[in-house]
mmJSON file of the N, C-alpha and C atoms, coordinates in Angstrom:
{"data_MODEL":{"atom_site":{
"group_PDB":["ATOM","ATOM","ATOM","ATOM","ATOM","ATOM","ATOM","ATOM","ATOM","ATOM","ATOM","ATOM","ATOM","ATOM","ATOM","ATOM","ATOM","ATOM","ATOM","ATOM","ATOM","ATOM","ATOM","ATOM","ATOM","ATOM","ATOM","ATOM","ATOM","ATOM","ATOM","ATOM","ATOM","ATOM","ATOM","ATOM","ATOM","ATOM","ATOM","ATOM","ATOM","ATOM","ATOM","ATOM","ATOM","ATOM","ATOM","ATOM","ATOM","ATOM","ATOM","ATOM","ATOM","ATOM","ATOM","ATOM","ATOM","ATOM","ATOM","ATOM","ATOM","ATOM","ATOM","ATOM","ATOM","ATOM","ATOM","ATOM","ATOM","ATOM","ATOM","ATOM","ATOM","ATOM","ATOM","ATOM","ATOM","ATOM","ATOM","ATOM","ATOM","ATOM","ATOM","ATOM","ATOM","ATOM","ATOM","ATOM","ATOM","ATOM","ATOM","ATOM","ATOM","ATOM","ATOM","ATOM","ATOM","ATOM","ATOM","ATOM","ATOM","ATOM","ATOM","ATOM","ATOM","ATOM","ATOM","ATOM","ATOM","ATOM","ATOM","ATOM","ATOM","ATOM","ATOM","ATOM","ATOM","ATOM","ATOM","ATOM","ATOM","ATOM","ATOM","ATOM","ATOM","ATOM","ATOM","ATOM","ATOM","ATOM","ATOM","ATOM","ATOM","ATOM","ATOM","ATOM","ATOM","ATOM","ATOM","ATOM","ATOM","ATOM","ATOM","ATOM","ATOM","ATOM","ATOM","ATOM","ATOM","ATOM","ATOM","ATOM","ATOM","ATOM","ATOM","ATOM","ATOM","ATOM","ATOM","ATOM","ATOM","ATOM","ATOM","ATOM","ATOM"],
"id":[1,2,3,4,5,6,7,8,9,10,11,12,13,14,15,16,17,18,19,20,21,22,23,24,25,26,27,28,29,30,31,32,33,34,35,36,37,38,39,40,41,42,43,44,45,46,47,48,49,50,51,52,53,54,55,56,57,58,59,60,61,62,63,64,65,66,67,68,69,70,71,72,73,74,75,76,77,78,79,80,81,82,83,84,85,86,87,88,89,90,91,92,93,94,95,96,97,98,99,100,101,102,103,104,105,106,107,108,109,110,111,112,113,114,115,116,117,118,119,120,121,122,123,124,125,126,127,128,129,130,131,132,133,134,135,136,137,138,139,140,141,142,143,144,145,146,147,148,149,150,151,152,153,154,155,156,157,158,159,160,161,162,163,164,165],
"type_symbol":["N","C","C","N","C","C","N","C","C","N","C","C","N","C","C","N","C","C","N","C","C","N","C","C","N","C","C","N","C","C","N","C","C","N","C","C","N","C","C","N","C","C","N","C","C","N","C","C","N","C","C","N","C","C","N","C","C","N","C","C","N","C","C","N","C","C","N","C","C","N","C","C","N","C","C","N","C","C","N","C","C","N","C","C","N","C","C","N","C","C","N","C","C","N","C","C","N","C","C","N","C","C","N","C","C","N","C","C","N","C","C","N","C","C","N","C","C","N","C","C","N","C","C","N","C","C","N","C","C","N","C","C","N","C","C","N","C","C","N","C","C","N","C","C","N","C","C","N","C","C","N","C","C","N","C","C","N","C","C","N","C","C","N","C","C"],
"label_atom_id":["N","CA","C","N","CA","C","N","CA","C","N","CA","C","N","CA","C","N","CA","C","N","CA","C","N","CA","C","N","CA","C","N","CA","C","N","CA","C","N","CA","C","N","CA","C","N","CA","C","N","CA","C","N","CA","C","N","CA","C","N","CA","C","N","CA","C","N","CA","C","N","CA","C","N","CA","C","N","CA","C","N","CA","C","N","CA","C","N","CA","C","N","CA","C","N","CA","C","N","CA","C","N","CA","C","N","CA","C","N","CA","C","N","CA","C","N","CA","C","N","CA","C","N","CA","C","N","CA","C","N","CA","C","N","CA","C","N","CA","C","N","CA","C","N","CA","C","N","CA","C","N","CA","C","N","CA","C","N","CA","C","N","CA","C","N","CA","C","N","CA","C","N","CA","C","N","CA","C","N","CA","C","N","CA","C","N","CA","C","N","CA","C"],
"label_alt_id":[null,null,null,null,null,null,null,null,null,null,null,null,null,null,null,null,null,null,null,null,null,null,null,null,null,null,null,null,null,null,null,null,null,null,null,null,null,null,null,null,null,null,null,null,null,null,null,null,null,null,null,null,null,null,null,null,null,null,null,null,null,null,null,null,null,null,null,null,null,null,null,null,null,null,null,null,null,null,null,null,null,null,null,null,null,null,null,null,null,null,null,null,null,null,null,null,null,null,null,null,null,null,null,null,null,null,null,null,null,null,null,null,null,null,null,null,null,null,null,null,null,null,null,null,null,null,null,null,null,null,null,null,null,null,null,null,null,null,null,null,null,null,null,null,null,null,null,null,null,null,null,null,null,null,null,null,null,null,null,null,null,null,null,null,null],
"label_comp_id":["UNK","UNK","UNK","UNK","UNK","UNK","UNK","UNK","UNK","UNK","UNK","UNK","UNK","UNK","UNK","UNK","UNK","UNK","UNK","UNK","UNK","UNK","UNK","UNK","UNK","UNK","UNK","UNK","UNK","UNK","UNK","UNK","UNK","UNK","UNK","UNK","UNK","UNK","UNK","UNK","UNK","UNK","UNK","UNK","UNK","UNK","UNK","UNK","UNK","UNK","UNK","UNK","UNK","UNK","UNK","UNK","UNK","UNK","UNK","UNK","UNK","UNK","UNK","UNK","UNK","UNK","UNK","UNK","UNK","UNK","UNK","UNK","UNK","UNK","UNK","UNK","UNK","UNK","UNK","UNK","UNK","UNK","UNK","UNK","UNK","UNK","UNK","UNK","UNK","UNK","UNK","UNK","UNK","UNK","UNK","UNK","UNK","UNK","UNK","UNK","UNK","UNK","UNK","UNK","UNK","UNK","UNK","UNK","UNK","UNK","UNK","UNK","UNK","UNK","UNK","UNK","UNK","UNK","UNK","UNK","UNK","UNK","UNK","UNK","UNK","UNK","UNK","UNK","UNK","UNK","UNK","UNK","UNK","UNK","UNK","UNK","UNK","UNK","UNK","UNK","UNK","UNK","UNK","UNK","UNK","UNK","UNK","UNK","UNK","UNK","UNK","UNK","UNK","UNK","UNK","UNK","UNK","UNK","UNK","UNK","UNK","UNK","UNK","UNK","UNK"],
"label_asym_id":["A","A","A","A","A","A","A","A","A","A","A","A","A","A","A","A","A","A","A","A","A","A","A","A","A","A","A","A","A","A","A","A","A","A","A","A","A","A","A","A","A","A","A","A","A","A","A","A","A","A","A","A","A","A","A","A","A","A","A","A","A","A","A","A","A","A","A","A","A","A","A","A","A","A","A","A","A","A","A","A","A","A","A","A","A","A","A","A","A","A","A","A","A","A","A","A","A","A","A","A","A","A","A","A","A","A","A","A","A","A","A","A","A","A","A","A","A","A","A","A","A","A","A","A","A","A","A","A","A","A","A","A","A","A","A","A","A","A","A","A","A","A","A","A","A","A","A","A","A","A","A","A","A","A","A","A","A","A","A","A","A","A","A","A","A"],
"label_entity_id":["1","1","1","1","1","1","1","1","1","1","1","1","1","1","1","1","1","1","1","1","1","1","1","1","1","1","1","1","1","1","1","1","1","1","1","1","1","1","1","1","1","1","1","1","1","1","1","1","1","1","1","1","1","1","1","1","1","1","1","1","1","1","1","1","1","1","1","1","1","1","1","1","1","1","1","1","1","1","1","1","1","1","1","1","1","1","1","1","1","1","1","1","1","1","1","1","1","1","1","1","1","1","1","1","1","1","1","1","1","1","1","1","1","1","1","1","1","1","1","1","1","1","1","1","1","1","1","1","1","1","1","1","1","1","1","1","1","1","1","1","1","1","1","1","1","1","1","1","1","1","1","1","1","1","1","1","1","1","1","1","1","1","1","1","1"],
"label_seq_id":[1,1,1,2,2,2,3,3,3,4,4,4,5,5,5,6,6,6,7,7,7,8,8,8,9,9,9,10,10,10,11,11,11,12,12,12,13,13,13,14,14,14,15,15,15,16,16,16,17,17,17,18,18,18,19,19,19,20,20,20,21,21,21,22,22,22,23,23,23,24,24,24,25,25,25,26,26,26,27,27,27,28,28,28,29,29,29,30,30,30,31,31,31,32,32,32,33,33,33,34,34,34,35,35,35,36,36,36,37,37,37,38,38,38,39,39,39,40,40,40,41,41,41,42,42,42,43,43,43,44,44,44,45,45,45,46,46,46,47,47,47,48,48,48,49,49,49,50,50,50,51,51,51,52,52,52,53,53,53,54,54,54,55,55,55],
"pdbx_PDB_ins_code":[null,null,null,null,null,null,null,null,null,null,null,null,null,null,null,null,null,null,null,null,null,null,null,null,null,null,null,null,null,null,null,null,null,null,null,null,null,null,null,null,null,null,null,null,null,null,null,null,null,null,null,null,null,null,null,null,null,null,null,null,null,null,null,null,null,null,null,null,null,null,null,null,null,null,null,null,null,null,null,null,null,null,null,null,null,null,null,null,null,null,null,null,null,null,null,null,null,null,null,null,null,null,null,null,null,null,null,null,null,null,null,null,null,null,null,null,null,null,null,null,null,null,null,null,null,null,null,null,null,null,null,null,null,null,null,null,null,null,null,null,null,null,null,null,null,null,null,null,null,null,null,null,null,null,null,null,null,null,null,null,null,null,null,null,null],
"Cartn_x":[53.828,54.422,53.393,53.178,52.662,52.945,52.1,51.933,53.125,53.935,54.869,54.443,54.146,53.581,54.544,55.884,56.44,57.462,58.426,59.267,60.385,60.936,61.871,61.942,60.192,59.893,60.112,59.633,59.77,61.244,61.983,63.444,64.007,63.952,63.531,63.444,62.491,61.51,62.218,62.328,63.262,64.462,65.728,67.06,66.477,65.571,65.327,65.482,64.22,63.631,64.869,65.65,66.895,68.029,68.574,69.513,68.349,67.099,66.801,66.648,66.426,66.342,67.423,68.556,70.022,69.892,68.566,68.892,69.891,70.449,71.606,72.057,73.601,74.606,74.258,74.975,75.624,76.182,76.256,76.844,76.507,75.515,75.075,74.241,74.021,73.134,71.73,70.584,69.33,68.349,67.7,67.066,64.824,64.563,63.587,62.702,61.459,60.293,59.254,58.869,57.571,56.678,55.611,55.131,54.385,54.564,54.187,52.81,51.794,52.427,52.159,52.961,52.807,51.531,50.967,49.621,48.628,48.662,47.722,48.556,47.121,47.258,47.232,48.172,48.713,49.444,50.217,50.942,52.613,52.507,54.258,55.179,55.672,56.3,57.246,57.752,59.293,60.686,61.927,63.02,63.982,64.211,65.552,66.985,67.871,69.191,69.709,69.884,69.669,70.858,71.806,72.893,72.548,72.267,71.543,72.528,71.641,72.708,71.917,72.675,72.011,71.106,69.757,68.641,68.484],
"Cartn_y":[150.555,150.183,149.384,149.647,148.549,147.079,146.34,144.587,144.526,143.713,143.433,142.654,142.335,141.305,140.432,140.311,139.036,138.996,137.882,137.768,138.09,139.082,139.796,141.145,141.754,143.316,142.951,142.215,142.03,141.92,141.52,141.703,142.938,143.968,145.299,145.6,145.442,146.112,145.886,144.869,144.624,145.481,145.269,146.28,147.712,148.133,149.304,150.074,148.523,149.269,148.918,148.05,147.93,148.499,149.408,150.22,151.697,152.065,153.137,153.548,152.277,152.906,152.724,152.29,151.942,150.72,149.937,148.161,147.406,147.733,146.683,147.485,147.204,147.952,146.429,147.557,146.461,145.511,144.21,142.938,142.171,142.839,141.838,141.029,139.729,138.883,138.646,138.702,138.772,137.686,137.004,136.405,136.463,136.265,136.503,135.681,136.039,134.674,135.32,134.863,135.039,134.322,134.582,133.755,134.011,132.759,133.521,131.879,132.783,134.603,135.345,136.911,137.305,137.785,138.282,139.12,137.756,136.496,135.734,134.943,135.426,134.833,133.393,132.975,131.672,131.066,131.675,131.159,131.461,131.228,131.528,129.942,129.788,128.514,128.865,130.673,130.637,131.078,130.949,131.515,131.511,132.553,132.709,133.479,133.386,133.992,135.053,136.298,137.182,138.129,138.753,139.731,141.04,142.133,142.94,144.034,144.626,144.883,146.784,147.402,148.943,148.804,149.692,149.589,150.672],
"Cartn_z":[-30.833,-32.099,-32.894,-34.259,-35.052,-34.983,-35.123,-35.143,-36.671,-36.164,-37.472,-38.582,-39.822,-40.449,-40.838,-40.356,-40.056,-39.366,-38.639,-37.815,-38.04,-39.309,-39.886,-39.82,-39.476,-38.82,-37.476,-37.178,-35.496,-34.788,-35.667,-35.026,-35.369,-36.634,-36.643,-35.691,-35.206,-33.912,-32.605,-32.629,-31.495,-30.874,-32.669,-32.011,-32.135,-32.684,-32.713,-31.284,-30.776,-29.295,-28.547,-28.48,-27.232,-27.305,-28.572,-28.425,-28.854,-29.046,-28.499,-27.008,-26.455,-25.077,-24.279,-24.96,-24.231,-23.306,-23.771,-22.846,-23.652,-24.802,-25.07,-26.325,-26.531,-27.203,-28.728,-29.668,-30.893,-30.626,-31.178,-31.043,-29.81,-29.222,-28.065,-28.448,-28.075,-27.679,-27.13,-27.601,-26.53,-27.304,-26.232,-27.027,-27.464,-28.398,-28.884,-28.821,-28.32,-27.73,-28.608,-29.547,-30.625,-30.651,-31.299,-31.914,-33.569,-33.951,-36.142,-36.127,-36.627,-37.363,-35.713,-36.335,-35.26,-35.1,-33.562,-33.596,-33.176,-33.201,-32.705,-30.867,-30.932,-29.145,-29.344,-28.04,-27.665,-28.713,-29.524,-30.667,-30.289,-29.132,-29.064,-29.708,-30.262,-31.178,-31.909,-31.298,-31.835,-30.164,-31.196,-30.097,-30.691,-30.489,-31.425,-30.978,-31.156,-30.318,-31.638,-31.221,-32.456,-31.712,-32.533,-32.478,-32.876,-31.634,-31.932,-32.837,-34.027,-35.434,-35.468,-35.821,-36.144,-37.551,-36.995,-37.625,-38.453],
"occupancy":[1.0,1.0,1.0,1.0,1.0,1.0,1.0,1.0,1.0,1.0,1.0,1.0,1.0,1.0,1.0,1.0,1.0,1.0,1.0,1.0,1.0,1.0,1.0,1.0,1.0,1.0,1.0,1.0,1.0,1.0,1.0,1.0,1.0,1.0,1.0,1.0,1.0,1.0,1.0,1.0,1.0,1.0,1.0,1.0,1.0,1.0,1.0,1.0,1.0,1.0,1.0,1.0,1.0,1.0,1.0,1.0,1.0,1.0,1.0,1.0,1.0,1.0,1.0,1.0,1.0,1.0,1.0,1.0,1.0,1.0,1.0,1.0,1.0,1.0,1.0,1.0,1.0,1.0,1.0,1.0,1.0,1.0,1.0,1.0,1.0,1.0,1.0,1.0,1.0,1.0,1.0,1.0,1.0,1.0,1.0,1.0,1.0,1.0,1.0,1.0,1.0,1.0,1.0,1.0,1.0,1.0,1.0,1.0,1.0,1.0,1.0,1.0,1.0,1.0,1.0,1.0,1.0,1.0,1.0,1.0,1.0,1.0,1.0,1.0,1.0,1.0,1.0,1.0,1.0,1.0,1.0,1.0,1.0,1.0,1.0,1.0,1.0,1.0,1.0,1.0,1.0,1.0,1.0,1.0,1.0,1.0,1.0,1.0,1.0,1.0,1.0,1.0,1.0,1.0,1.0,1.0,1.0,1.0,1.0,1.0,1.0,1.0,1.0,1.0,1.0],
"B_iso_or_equiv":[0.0,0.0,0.0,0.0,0.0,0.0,0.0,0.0,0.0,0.0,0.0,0.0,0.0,0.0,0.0,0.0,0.0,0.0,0.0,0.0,0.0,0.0,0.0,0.0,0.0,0.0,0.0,0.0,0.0,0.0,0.0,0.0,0.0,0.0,0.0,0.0,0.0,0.0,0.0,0.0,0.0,0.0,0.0,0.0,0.0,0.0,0.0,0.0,0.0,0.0,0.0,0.0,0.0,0.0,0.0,0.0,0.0,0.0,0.0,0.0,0.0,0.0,0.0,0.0,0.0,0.0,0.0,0.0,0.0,0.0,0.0,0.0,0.0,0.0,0.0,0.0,0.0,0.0,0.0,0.0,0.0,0.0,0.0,0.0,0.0,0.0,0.0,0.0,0.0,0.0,0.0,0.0,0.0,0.0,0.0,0.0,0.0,0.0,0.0,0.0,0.0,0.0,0.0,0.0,0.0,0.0,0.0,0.0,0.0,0.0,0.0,0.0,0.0,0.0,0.0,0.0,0.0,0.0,0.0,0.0,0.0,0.0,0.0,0.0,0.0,0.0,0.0,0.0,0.0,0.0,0.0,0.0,0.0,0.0,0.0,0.0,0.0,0.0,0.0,0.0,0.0,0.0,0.0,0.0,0.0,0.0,0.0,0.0,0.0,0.0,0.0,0.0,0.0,0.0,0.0,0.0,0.0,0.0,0.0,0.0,0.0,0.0,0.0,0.0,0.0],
"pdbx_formal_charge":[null,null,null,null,null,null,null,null,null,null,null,null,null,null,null,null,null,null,null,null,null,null,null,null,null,null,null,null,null,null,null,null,null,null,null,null,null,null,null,null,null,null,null,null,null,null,null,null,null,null,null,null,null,null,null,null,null,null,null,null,null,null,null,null,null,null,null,null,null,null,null,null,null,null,null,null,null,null,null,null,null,null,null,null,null,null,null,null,null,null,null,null,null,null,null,null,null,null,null,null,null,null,null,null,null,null,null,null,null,null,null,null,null,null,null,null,null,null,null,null,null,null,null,null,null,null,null,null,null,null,null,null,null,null,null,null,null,null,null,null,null,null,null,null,null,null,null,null,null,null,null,null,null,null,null,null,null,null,null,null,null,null,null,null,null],
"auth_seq_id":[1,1,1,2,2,2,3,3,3,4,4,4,5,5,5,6,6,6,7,7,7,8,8,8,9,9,9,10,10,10,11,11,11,12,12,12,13,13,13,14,14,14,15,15,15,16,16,16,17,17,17,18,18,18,19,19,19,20,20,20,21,21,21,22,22,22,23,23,23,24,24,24,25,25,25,26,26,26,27,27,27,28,28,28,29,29,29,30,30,30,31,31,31,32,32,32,33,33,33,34,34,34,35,35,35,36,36,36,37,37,37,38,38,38,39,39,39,40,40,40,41,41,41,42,42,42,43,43,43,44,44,44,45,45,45,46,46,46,47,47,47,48,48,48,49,49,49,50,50,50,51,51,51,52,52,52,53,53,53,54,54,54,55,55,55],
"auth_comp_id":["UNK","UNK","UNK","UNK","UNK","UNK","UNK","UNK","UNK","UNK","UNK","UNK","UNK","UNK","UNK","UNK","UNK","UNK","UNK","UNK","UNK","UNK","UNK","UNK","UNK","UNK","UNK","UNK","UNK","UNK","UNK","UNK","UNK","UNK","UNK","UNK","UNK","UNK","UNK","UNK","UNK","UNK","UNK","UNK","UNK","UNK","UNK","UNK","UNK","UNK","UNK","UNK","UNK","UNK","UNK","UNK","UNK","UNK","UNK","UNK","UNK","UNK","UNK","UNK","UNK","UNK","UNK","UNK","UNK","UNK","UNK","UNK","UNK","UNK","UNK","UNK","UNK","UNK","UNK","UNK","UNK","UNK","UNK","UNK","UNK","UNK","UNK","UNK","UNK","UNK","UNK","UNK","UNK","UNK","UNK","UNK","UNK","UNK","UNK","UNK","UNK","UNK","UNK","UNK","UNK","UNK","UNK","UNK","UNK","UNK","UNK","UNK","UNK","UNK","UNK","UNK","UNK","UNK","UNK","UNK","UNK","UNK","UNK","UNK","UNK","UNK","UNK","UNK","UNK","UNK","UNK","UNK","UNK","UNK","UNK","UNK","UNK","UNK","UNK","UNK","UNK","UNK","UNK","UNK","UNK","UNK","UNK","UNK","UNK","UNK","UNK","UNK","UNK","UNK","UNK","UNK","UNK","UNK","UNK","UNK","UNK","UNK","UNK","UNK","UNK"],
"auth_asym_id":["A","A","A","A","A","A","A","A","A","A","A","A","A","A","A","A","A","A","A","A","A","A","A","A","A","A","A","A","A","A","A","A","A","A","A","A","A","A","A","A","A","A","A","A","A","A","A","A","A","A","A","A","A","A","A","A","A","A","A","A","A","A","A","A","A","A","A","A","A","A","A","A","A","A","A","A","A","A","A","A","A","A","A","A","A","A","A","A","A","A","A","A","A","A","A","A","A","A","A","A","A","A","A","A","A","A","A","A","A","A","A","A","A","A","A","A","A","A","A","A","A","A","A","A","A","A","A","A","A","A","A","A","A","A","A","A","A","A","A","A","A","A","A","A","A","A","A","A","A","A","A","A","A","A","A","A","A","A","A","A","A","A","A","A","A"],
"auth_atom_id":["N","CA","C","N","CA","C","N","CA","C","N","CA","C","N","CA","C","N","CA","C","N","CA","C","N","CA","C","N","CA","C","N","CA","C","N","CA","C","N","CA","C","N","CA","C","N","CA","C","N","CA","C","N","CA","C","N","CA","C","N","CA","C","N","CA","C","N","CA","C","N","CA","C","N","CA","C","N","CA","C","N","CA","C","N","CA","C","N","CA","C","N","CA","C","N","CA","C","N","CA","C","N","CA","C","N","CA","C","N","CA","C","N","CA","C","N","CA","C","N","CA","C","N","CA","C","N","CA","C","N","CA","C","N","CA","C","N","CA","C","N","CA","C","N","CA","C","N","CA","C","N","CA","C","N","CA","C","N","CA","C","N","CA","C","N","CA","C","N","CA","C","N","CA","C","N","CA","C","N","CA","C","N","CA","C","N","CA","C","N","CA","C"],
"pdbx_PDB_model_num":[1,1,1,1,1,1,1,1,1,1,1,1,1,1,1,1,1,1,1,1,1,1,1,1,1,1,1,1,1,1,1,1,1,1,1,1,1,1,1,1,1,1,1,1,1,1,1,1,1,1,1,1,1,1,1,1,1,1,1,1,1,1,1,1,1,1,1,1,1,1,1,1,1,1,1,1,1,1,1,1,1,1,1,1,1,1,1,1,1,1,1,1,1,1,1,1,1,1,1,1,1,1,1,1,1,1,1,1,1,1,1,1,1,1,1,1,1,1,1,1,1,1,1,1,1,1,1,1,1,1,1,1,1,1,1,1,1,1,1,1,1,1,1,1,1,1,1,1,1,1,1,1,1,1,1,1,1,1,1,1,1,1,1,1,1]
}}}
């Protein structure tokens, strides 16, 4: 997948990938370990609890 250019593609990216591959249904819960911007190493300094929504 492409590098997201911000933490609003990246959650995109996210439900995309977990109800394309059937790891988690609509309205579930999962949570998100980033870091922004995204694409730089050792920058993880996010987390977020996100309701996975159709993309």
């Amino acid at each position: 997948m492409p590098h997201p250019d911000n933490t609003d593609e990246l959650v995109k990216q996210v439900d995309w990938s977990l109800l394309a591959l059937e790891r988690g249904e609509i309205g579930e819960f999962v949570v998100i370990v980033a870091g922004t911007p995204p694409g730089a190493a050792g920058s993880t300094n996010t987390v977020r609890v996100h309701r996975l929504a159709a993309v």
